[in-house]
N, C-alpha and C positions, 0 to 999 in steps of 0.2 A: 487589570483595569484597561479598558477598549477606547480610543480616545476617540472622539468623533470629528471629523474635520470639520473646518468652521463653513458656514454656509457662503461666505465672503473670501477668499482668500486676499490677505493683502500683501505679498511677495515683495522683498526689497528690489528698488529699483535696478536696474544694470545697467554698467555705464557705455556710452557709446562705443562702436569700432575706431581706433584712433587709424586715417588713415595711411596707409604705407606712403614709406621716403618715395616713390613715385608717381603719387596720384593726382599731385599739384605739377602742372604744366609751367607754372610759372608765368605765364603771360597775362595778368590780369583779367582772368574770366570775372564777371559781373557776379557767380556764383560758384565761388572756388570750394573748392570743398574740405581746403581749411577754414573757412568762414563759415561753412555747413557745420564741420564738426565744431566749433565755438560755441554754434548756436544749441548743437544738444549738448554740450557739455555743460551748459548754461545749465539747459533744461532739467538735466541728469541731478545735479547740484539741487536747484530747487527742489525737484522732486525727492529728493534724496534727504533731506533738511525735516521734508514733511514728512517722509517717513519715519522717521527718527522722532520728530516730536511722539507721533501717533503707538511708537515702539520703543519707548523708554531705556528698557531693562535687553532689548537687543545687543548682542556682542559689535565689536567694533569689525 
């Protein structure tokens, strides 16, 4: 039996690049990019939540 891909794909989400022990300067930049990655990690979560409702029966 041939299985047909679905016409939607709904792919689980992937979670942000955490990033490297040197990417933060340390000086208080206004948008550091540990506070970037916060913010997707946030995102990633949410998203990942809904996905989860919408895919029940998906493995952990």
């Amino acid at each position: 039996m041939t299985r047909i891909p679905d016409a939607f794909p709904d792919p689980r989400p992937q979670p942000p690049e955490e990033p490297g022990p040197n990417e933060c300067c340390g000086s208080g930049c206004p948008l550091c990019v540990l506070d970037l990655y916060a913010d997707e990690l946030a995102r990633y979560r949410r998203e990942l939540a809904a996905w989860k409702q919408r895919h029940p029966d998906a493995p952990e």
